[in-house]
Residue frames as qw, qx, qy, qz and C-alpha x, y, z in Angstrom:
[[0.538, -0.613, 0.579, -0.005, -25.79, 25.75, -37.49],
 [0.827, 0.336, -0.299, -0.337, -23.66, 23.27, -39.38],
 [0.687, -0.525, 0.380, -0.330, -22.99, 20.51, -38.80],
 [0.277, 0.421, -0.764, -0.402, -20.66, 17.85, -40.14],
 [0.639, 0.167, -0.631, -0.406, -21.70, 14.92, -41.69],
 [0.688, -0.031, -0.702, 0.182, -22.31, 11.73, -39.12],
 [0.211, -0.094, -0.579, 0.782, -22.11, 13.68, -35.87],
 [0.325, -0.725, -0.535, -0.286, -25.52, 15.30, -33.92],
 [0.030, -0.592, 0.364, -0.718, -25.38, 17.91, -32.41],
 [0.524, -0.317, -0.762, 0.209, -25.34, 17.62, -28.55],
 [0.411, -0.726, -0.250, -0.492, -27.67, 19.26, -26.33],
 [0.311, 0.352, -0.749, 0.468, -26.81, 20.03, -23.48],
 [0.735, -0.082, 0.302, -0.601, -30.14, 18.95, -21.53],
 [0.843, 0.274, -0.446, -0.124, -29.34, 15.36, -23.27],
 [0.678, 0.243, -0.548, 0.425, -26.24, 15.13, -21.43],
 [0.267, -0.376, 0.467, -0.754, -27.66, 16.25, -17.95],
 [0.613, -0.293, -0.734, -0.004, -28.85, 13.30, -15.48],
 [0.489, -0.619, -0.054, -0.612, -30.70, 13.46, -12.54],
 [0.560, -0.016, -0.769, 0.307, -29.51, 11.41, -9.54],
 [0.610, -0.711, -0.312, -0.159, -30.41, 11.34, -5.67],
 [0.015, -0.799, 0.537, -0.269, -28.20, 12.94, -3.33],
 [0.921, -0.198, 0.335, -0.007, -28.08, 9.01, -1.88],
 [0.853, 0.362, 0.074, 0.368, -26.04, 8.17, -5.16],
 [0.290, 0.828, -0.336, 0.343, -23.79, 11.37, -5.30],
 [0.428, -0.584, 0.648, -0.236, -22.54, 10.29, -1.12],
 [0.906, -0.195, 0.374, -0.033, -22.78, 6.91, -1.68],
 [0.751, 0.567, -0.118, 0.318, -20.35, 6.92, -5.59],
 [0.098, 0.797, -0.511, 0.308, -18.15, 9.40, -3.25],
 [0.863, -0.341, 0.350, -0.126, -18.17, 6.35, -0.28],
 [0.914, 0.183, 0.284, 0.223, -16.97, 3.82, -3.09],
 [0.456, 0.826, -0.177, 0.281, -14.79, 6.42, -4.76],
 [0.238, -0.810, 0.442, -0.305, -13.04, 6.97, -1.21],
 [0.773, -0.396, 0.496, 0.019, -12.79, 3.30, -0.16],
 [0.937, 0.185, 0.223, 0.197, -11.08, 2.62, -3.01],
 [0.148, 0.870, -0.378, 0.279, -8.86, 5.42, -3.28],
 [0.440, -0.659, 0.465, -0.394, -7.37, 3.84, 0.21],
 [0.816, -0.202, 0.503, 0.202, -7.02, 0.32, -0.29],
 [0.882, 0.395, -0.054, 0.253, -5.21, 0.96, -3.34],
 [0.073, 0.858, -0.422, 0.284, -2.97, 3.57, -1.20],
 [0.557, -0.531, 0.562, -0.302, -2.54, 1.17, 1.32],
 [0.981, -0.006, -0.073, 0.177, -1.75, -2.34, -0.77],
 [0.627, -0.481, 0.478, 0.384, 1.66, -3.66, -0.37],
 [0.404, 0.871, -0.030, -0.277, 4.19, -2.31, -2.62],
 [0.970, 0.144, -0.026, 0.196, 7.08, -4.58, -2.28],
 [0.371, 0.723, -0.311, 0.493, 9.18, -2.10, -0.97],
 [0.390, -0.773, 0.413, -0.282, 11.57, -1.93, 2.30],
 [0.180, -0.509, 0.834, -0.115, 13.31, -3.62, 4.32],
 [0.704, -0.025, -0.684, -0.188, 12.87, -7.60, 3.10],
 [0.776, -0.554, 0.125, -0.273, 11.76, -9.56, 6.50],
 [0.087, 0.628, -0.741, 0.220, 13.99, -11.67, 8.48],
 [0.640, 0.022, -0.751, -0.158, 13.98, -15.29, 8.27],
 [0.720, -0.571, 0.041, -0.392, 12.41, -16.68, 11.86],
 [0.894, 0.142, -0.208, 0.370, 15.62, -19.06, 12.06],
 [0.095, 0.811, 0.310, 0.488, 17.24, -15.63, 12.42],
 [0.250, -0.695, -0.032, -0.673, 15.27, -13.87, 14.54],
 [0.892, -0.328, -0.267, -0.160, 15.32, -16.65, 16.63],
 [0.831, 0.145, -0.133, 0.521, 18.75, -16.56, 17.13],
 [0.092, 0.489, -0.136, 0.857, 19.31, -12.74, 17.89],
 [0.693, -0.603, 0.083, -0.387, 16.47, -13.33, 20.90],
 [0.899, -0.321, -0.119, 0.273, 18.58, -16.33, 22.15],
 [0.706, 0.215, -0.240, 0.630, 21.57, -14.20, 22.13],
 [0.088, 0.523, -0.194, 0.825, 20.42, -11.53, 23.87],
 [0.745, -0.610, 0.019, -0.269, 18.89, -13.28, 26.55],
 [0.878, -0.293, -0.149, 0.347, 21.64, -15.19, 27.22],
 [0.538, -0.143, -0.184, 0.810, 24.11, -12.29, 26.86],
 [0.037, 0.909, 0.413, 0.046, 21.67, -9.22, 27.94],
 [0.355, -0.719, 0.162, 0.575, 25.24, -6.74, 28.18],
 [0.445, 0.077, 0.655, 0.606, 25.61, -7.39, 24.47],
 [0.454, 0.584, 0.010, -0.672, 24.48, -4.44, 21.89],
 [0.720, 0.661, 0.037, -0.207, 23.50, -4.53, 18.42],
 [0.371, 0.774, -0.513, -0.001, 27.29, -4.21, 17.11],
 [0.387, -0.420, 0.801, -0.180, 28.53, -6.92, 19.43],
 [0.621, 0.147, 0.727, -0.252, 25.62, -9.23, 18.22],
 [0.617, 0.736, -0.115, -0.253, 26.20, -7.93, 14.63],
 [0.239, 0.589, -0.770, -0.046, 29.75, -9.29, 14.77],
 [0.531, -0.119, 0.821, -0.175, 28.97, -12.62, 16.04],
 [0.767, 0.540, 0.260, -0.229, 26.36, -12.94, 13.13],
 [0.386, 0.771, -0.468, -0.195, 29.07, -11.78, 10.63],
 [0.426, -0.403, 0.798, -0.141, 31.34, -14.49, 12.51],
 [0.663, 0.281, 0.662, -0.207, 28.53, -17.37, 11.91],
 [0.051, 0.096, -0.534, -0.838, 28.47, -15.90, 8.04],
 [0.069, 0.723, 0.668, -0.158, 25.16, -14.68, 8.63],
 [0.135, 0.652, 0.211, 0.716, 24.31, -11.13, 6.93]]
């Protein structure tokens, strides 16, 4: 067999490891919870929140006028030069 300069051959009984089936479930455990919290961080996408000033303001208007829709209470905002 030849081999090149600097390099050994590898065996492939070298590069076999024993382990406990404890480690194989437990690497998949840690493999899985981190799969999931990196699916699940926050990605900085959607809709941007709505100041509590606001929000505040859309509840007080629809309690006080509870016949008013969305569009009705969208033009007032617009009105107020509120987005």
């Amino acid at each position: 067999m030849h081999v090149p300069i600097g390099h050994e051959p590898v065996l492939l009984v070298d590069a076999l490891v024993v382990v406990k089936p404890e480690m194989v479930i437990a690497w998949h455990r840690r493999g899985f919870r981190a799969y999931w919290t990196w699916k699940s961080r926050k990605k900085g996408v959607g809709r941007p929140e709505i100041d509590t000033e606001l929000r505040d303001l859309v509840r007080q208007m629809c309690e006080s006028n509870p016949l008013c829709g969305a569009s009705k209470i969208h033009g007032e905002l617009l009105k107020l030069g509120r987005p």
